[in-house]
N, C-alpha and C positions, 0 to 999 in steps of 0.2 A: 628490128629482127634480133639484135645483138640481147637486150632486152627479154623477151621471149623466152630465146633461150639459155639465159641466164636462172631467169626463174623456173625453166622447166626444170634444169640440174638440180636446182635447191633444193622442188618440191620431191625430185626423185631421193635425192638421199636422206631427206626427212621421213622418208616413206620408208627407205630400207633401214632406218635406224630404229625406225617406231615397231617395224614386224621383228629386230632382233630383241628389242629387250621383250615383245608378247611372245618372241619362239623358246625365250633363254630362261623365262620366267618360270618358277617351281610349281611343280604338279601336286593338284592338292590330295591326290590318291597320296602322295608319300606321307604329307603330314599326318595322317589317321592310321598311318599302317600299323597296327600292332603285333602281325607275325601269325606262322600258320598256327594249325591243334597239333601241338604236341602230341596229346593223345588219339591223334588219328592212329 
């Protein structure tokens, strides 16, 4: 049992580590942003 749930911790903070670096990861809308029409 001890076992179990050893591994279920693991897999849980594997899991919360893996969604932080896909949540913290750079949005590719910024890299292409070149800015509004000036001459709007």
């Amino acid at each position: 049992v001890i076992f179990v749930l050893a591994s279920l911790m693991f897999t849980l903070v594997e899991l919360i580590k893996y969604y932080n670096v896909l949540a913290t990861r750079r949005l590719p809308q910024f890299d292409n942003y070149k800015g509004g029409n000036d001459n709007a």
